[in-house]
N, C-alpha and C positions, 0 to 999 in steps of 0.2 A: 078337214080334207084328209082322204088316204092316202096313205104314205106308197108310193110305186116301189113295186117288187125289186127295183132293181137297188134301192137303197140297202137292207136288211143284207140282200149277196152280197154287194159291194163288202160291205162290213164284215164279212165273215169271210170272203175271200181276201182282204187286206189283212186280218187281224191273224189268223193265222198262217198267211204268207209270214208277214213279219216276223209272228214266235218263230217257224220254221228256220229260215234264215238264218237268226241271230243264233240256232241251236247249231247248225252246220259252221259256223265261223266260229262257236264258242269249243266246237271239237279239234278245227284247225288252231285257233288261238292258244289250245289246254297245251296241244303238243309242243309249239314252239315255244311257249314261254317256260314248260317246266324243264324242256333241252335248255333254253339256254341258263336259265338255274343250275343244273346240274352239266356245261361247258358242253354241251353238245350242240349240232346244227337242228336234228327235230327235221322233218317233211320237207324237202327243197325240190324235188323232182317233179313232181306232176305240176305243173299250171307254172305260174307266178308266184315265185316264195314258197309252192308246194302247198297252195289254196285250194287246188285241185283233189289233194289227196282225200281229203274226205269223200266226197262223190265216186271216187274210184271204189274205197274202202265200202260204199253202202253195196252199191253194182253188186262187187265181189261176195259179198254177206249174203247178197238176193239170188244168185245163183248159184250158189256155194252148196256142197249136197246138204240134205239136212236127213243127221240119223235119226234115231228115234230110240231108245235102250229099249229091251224087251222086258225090263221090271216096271217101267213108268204108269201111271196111270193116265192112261191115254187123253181123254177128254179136258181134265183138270192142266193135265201137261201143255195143250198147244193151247187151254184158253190162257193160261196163267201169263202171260208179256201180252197178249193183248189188254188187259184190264192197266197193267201201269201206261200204258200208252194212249188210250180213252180218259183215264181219270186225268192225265196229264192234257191234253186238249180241253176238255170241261172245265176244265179249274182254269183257264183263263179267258172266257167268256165272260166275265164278267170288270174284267179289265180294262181300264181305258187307256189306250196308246198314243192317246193326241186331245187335241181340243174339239170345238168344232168347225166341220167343213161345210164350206156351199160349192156346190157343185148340180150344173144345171137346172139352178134356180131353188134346188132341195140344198137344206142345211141340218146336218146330224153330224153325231158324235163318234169315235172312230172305237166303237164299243157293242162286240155282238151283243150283249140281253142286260140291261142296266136293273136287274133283277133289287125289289123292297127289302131282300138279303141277302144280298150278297156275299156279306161275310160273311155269314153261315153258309152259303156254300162254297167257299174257298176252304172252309174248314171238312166239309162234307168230301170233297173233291178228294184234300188231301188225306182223310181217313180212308179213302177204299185203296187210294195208292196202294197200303200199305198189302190186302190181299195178295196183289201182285206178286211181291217177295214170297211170301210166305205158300202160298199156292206152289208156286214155281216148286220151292225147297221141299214141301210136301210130297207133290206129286212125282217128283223123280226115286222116292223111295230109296235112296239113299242115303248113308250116315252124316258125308259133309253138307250135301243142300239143306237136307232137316237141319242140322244145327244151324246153317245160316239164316235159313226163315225163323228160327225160334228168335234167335239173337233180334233178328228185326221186327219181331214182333214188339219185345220186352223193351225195346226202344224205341220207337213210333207210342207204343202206348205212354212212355215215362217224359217222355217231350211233344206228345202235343195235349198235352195237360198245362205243361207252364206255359208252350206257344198259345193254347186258348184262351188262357189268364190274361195274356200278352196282350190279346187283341179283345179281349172284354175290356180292358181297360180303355183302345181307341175308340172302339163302339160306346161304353160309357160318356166318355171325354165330348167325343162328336152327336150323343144323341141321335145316334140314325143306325142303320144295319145299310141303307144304301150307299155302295162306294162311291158315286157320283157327290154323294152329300159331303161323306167323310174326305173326296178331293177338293169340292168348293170351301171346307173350312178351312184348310191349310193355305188358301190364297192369298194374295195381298201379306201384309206388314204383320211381323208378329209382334212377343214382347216390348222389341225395343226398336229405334228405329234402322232400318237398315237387315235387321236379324229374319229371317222369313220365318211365316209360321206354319211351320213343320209338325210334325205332333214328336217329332223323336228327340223335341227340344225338352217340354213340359212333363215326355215321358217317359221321359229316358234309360229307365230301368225297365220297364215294358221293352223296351226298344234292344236293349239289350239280350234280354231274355226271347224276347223275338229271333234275333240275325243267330244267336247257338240253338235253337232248336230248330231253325232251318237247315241250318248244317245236318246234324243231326236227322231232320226228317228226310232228306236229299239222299242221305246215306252216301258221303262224302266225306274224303280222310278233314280230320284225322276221328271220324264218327265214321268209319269203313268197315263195321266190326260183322256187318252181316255179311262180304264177302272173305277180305282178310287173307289174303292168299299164300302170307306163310303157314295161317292157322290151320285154313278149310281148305284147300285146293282155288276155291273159286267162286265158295260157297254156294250160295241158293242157285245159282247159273251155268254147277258145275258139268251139269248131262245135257248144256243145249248147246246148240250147234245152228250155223246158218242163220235161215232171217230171224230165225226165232231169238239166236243170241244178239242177233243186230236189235233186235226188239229193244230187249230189255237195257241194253245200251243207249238206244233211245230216249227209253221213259227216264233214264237218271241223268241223260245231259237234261231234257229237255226240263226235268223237276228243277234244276239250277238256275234257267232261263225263267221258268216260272215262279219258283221263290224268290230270284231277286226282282220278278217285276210287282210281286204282290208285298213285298218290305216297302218299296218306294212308293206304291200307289198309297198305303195305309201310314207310312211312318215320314214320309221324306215329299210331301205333294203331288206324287205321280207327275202329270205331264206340266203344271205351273212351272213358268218361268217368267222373265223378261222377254218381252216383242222387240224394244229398243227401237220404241215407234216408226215399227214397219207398217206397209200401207197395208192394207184387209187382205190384198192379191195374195201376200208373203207372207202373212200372221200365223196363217196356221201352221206353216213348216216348224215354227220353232218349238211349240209344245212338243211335238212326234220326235224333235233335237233333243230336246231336253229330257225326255225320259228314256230315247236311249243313253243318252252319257250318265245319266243317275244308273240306270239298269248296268250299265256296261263297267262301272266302279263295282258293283255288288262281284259280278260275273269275276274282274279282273280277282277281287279278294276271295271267291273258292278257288280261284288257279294257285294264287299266293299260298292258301293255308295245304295243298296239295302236293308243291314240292318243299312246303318248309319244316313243318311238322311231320314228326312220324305219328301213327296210329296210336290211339287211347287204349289203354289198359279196360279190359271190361265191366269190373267193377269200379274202377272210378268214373266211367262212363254213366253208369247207375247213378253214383253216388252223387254227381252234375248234376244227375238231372232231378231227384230225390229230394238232396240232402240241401240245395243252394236254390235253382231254378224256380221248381216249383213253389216254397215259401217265398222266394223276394215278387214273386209273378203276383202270389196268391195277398200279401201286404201290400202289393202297388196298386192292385184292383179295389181293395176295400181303400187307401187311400186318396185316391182318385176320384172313387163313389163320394166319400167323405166331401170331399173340396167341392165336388158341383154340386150338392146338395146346398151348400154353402153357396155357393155362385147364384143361385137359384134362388134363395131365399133375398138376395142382394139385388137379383132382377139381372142375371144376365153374366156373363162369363167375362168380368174385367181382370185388365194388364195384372191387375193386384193378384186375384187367384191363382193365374197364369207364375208369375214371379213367387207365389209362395210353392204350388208344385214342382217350379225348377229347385227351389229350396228343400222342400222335402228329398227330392229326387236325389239331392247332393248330400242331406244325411244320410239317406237308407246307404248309398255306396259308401263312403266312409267311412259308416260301422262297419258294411262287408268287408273292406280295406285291411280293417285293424284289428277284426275278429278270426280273418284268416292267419293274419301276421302274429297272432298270439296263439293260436293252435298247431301254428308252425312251431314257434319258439318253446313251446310247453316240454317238459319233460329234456329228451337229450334231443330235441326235432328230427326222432326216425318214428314213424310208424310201424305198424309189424311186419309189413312186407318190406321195408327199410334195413329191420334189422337183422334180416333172413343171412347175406351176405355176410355179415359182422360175425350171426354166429357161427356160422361155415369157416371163416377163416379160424376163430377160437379153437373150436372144435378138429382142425386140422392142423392146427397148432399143438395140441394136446396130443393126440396123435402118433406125431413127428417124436414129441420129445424125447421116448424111449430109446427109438433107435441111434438118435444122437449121442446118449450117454452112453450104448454097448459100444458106438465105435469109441469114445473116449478111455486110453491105456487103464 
């Protein structure tokens, strides 16, 4: 039987009603919460609590003049924030916000295109994002955008190598490329009893390596380094003006809302939970519950790391994602592969396997633990940029000394 046209809109008009939504509360929620971190009140004026202010703030952006510099490259200039703001819709198409609904005798899932790979295009999704930036920084032909588009380029590229690592491994783990599949495996009872089976349990260094290179790819402090406003002015965003800067303001709340919903779909069961045996009427409300409050912990921890940390130094930035990231991604993947081959041969993916990849999982970090803690402790624990300061004071010390002995009788 075919499916009536009105189901497929229903879904896409829900689906991203929802992302919309929770992007517009997640701009109200960034303000108040990083005010009252840093003792301030944050938006109280417009609406209730100042819930309004955002909507006033787009208005204002939508009508607000928009120049244009006379060095720009025209074309590449006004496409460049629409492409983050399209990749940004497309990449959660593929996401499930709930269970399934019946509704007028049709029952579907609250999911626009439950696509055979999915997670290959979340990853697709999020590689064009990154034009966006870099377009933008490009085409305004000036010195600070150019450097911000380069910086995000060299960073999108060095984190979603260990983010793709990341999620080879859930794709390995769950045998499937469809998300639909990889959310049925995480259902029901995991390991132990009571424990759910989440994949961020057995993978946890995937999982890891996951939630920082989302930061990272979000281009969110303290991974801020494409815009950086004491460095670059404003970087990549620094010649736009009007909708066009609402744009790209946009596309990086809405990338936040989006990567915390695709960590919880792939690492945390997306919308599973407890019913607490509701009748069928009431059952489906609680998955749609349940993956905002997972989604709404992710969102609340980029507000947290925004007013707590300051910005990363840019070559340690590199050196994240290089020197650490990508080799523990790149060993969690081949060890992963290892254990289900293993599973496989046993006939099927028992509590045992499961228990010995949480094992593993808990070496690999331990050596990281103790491997960092001894290249801290080596030498006198400064690095060369550590010891910059040290020699400046010496070297001013030295300095000083002459003039101290002429005044001495």
């Amino acid at each position: 039987m075919q499916t009536p046209i009105w189901v497929p809109l229903l879904q896409v008009v829900v689906v991203f009603t929802y992302f919309l939504l929770i992007t517009a509360v997640l701009i109200w929620a960034e303000r108040r919460v990083v005010a009252r971190m840093q003792s301030r009140l944050g938006p109280n004026r417009v609406g209730p609590f100042g819930m309004l202010q955002t909507l006033v703030d787009g208005i204002k952006m939508f009508f607000k003049e928009d120049t244009t510099p006379g060095m720009v490259n025209n074309p590449i200039y006004g496409i460049a924030p629409l492409i983050g703001v399209v990749a940004g819709f497309l990449s959660i198409v593929v996401i499930p916000i709930g269970g399934e609904v019946t509704l007028f005798g049709e029952t579907f899932t609250l999911v626009v295109a439950d696509l055979h790979v999915g997670v290959l295009w979340v990853l697709a999704m999020g590689s064009i994002h990154v034009y966006s930036v870099f377009l933008g920084g490009w085409a305004s032909n000036s010195p600070y955008p150019l450097l911000g588009g380069i910086r995000s380029s060299a960073q999108m590229v060095s984190y979603e190598i260990a983010q793709g690592l990341a999620v080879a491994s859930v794709f390995i783990y769950a045998g499937s490329l469809r998300v639909s599949d990889i959310v049925a495996d995480q259902a029901g009872a995991g390991i132990l009893d009571g424990v759910p089976a989440w994949y961020a349990i057995p993978l946890f260094p995937a999982f890891m390596v996951f939630v920082v290179g989302m930061i990272a790819e979000a281009g969110r402090p303290p991974f801020d380094l494409a815009e950086a406003e004491g460095e670059l002015v404003g970087g990549f965003n620094t010649e736009y003006s009007g909708m066009r800067f609402g744009m790209f303001m946009l596309a990086e709340f809405m990338s936040v809302v989006t990567m915390s919903a695709i960590v919880v779909t792939l690492f945390l069961g997306g919308p599973n939970g407890p019913t607490f045996g509701a009748p069928e009427a009431i059952a489906w409300i609680f998955p749609i519950l349940w993956f905002f409050l997972k989604m709404a912990g992710f969102i609340f921890f980029f507000i947290l790391l925004r007013g707590a940390l300051p910005r990363y130094r840019y070559d340690k930035l590199m050196d994240l994602g290089w020197k650490i990231l990508i080799p523990v991604a790149l060993v969690w993947t081949l060890v992963t592969a290892g254990f289900v081959l293993l599973a496989q041969e046993q006939g099927g993916m028992a509590a045992d396997t499961r228990l010995a990849l949480v094992g593993a999982a808990t070496a690999i970090l331990a050596g990281l633990v103790l491997t960092g803690g001894t290249r801290r402790d080596a030498g006198d624990g400064l690095d060369r940029h550590d010891q910059a300061p040290r020699r400046l004071e010496e070297t001013a010390e030295t300095e000083l000394a002459p003039d101290h002995e002429e005044v001495a009788p």
